[in-house]
DSSP file (Angstrom, degrees, kcal/mol; ACC not computed):
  #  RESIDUE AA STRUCTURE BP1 BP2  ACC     N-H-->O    O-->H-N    N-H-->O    O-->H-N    TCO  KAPPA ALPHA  PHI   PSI    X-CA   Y-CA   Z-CA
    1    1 A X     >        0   0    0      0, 0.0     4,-1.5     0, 0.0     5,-0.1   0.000 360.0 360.0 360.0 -41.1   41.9  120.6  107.8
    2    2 A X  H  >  +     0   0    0      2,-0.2     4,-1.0     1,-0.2     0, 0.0   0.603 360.0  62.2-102.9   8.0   43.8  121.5  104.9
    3    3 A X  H  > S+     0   0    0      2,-0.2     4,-2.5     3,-0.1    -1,-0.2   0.893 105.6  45.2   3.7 -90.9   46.4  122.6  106.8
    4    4 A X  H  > S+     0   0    0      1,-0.2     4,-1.6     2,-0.2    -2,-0.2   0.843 109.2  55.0 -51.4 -28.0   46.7  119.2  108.0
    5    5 A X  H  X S+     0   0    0     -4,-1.5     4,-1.6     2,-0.2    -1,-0.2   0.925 108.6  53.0 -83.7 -33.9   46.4  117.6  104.5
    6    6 A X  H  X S+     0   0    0     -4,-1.0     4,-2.3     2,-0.2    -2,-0.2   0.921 108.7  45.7 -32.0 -70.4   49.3  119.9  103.5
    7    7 A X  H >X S+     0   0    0     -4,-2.5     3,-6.2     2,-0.2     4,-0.7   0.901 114.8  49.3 -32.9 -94.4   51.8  118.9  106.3
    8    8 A X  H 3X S+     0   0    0     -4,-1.6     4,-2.0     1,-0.3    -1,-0.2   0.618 107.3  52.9 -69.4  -7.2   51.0  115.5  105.7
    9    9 A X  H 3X S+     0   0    0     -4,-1.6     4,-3.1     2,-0.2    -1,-0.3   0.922 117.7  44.5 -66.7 -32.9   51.5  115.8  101.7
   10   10 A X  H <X S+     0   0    0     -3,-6.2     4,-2.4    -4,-2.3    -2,-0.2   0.859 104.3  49.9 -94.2 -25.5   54.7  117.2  102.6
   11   11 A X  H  X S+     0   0    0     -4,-0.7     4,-0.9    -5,-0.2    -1,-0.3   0.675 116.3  55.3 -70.4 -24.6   56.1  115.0  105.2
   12   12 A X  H  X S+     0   0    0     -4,-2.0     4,-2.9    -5,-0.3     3,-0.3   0.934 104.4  51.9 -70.2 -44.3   54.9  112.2  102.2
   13   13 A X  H  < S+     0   0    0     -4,-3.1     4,-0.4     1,-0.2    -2,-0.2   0.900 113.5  39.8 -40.0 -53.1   56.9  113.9   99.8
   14   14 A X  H >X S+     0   0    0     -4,-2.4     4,-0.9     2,-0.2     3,-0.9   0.831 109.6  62.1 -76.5 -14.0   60.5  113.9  102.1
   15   15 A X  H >X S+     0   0    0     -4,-0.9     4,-3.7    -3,-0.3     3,-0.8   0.928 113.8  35.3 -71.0 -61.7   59.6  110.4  103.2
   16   16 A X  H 3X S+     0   0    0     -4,-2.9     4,-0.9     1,-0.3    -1,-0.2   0.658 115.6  50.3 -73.3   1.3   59.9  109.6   99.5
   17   17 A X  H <4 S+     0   0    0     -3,-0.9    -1,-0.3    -4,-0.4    -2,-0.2   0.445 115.2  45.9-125.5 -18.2   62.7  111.9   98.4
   18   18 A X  H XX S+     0   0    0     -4,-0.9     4,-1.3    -3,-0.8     3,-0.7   0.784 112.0  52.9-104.0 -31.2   64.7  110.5  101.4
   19   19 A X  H 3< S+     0   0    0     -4,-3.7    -2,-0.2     1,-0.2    -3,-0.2   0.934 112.9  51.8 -31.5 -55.5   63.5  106.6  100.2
   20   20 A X  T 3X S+     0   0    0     -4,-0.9     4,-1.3    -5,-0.4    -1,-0.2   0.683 100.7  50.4 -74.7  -5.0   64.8  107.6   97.2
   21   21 A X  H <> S+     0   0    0     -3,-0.7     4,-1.8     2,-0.2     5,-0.2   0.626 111.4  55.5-103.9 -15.6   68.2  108.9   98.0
   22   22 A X  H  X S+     0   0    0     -4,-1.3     4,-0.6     1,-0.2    -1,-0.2   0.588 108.5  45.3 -95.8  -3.0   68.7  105.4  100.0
   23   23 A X  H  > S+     0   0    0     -5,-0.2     4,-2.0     3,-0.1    -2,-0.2   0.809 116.1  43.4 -99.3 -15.7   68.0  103.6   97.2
   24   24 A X  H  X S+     0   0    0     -4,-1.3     4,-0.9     2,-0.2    -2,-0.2   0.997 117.5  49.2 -71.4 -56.8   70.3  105.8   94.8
   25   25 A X  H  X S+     0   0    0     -4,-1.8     4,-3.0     2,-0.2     5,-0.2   0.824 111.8  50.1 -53.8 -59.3   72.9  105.7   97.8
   26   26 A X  H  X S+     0   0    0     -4,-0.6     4,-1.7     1,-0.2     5,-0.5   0.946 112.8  46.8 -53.0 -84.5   72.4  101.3   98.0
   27   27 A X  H  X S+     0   0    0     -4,-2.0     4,-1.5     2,-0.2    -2,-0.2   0.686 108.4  53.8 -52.2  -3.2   73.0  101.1   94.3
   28   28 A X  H >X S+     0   0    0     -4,-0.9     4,-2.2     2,-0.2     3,-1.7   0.997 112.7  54.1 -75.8 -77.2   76.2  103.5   94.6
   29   29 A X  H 3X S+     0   0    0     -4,-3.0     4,-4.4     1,-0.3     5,-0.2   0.715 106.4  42.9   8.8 -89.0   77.0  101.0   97.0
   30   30 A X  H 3X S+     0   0    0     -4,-1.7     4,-1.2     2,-0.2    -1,-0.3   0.762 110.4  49.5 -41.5 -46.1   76.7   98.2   95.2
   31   31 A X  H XX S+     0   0    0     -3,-1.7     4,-2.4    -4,-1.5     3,-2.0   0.960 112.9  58.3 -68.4 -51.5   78.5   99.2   91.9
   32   32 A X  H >X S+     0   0    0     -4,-2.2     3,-2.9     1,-0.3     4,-1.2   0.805 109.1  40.7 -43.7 -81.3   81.2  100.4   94.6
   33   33 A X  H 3X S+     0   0    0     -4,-4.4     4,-2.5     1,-0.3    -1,-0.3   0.707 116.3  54.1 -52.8 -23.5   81.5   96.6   96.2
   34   34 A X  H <X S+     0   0    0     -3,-2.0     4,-0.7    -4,-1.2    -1,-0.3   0.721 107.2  45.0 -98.0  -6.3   81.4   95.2   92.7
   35   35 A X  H <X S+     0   0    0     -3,-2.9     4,-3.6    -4,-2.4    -1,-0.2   0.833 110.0  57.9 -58.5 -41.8   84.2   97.3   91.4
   36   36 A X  H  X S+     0   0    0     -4,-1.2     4,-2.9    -5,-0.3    -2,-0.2   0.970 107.8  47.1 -65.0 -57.5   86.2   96.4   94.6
   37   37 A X  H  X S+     0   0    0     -4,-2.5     4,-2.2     1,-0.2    -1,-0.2   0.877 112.0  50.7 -62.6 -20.4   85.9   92.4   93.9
   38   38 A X  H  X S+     0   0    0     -4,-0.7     4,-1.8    -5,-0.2    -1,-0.2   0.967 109.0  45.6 -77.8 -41.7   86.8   92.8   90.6
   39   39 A X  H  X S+     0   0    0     -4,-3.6     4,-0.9     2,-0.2    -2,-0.2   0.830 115.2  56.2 -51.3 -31.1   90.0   94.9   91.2
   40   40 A X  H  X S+     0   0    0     -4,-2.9     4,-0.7     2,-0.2    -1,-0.2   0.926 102.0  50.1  -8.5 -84.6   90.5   92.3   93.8
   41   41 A X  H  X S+     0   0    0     -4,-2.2     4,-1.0     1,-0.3    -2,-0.2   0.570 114.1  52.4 -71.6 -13.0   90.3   89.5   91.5
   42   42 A X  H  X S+     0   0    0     -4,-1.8     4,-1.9     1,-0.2    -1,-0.3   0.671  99.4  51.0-113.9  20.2   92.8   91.3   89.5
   43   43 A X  H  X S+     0   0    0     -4,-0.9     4,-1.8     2,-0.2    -2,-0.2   0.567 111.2  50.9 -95.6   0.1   95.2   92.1   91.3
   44   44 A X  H  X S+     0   0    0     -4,-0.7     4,-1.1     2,-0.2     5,-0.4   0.921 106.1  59.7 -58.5 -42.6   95.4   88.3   92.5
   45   45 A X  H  X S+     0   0    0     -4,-1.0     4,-2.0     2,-0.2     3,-0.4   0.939 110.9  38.5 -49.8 -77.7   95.4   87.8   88.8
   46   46 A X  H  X>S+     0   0    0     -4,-1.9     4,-2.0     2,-0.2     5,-0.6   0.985 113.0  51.8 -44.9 -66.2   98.9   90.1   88.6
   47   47 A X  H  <5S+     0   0    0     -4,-1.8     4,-0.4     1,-0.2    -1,-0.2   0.870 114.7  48.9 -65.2  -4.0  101.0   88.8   92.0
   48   48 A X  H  <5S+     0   0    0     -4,-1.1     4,-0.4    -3,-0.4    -1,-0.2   0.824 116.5  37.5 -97.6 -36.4  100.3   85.3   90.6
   49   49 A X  H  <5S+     0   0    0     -4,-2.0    -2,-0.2    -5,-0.4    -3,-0.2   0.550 120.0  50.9 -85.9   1.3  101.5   86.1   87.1
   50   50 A X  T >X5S+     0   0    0     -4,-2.0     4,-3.5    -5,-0.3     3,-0.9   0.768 108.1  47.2 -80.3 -52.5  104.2   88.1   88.6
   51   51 A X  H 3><S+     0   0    0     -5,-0.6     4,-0.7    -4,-0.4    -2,-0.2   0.635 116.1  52.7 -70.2  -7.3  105.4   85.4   91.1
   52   52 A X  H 3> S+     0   0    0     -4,-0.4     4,-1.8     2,-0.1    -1,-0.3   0.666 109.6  42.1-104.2  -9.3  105.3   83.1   87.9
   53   53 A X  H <> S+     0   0    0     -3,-0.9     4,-3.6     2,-0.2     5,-0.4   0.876 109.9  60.1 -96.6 -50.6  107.3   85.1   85.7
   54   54 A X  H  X S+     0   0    0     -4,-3.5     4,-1.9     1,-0.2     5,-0.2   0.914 110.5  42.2 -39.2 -55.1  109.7   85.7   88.7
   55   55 A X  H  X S+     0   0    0     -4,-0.7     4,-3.5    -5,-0.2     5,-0.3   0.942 110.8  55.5 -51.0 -57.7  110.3   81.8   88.9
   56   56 A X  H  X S+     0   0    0     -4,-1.8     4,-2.2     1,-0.2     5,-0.4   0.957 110.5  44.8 -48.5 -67.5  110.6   81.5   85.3
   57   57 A X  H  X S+     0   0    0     -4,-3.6     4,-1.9     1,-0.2    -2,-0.2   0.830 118.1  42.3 -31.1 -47.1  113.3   84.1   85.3
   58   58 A X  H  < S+     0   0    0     -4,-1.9     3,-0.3    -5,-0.4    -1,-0.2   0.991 120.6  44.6 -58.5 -69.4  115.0   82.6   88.2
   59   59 A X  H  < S+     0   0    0     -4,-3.5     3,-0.4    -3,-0.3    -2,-0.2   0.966 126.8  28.2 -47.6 -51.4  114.4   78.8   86.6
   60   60 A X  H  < S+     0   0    0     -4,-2.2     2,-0.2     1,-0.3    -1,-0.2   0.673 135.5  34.8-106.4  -1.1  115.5   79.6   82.7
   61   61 A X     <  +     0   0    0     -4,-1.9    -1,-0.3    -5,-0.4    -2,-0.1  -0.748  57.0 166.5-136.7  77.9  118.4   83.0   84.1
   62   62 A X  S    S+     0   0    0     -3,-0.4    -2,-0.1    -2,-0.2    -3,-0.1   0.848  84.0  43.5 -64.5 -28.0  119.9   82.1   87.3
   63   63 A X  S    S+     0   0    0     -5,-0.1    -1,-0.1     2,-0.0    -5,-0.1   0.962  92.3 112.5 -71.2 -49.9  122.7   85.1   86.9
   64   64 A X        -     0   0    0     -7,-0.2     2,-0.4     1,-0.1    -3,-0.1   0.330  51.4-173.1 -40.0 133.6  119.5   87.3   85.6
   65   65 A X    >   -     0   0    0     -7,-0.0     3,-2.3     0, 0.0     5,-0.2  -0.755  29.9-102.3-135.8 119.2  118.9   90.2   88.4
   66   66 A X  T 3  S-     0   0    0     -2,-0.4     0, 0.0     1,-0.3     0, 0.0   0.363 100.3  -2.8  14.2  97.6  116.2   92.6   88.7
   67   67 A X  T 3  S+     0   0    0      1,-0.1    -1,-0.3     2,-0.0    -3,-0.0   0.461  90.5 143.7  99.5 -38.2  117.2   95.8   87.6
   68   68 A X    <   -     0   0    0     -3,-2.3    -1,-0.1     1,-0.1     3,-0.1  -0.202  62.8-113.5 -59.8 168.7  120.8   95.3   86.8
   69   69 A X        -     0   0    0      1,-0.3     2,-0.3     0, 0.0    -1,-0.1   0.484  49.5-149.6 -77.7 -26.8  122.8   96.8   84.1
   70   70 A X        -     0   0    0     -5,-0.2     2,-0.4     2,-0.0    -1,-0.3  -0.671  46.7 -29.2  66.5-139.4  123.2   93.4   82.6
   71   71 A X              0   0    0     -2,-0.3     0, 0.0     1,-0.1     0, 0.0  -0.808 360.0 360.0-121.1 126.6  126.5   92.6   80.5
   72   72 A X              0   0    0     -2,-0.4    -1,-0.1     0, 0.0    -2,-0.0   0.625 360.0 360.0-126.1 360.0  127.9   95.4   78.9
């Protein structure tokens, strides 16, 4: 009999040590997807203030090109 109460203490024990390692595993999870939507949202944040700066340049330097040497 305590045998059997042994086993079953110890099959309770990995039941909980593997419970816990899915919930450690979930929040991991979680910070991971909320790191991803923020990097997301800011690299929309940059190609839309890139694609506006480009236009200004274009708009207020029509000669202006990327990279050139400019006038020397």
């Amino acid at each position: 009999m305590t045998y059997l109460f042994s086993m079953e203490n110890s099959y309770k024990r990995q039941a909980e040590q593997i419970a816990d390692d899915i919930h450690q595993a979930s929040a991991m999870l979680e910070n991971a997807e909320s790191v991803d939507k923020v990097m997301k949202y800011y690299y929309q944040l940059l190609q839309r203030d890139k694609n506006s700066f480009q236009q200004d340049l274009e708009e207020n330097l029509p000669d202006f090109k990327p990279g050139g040497k400019g006038k020397q």
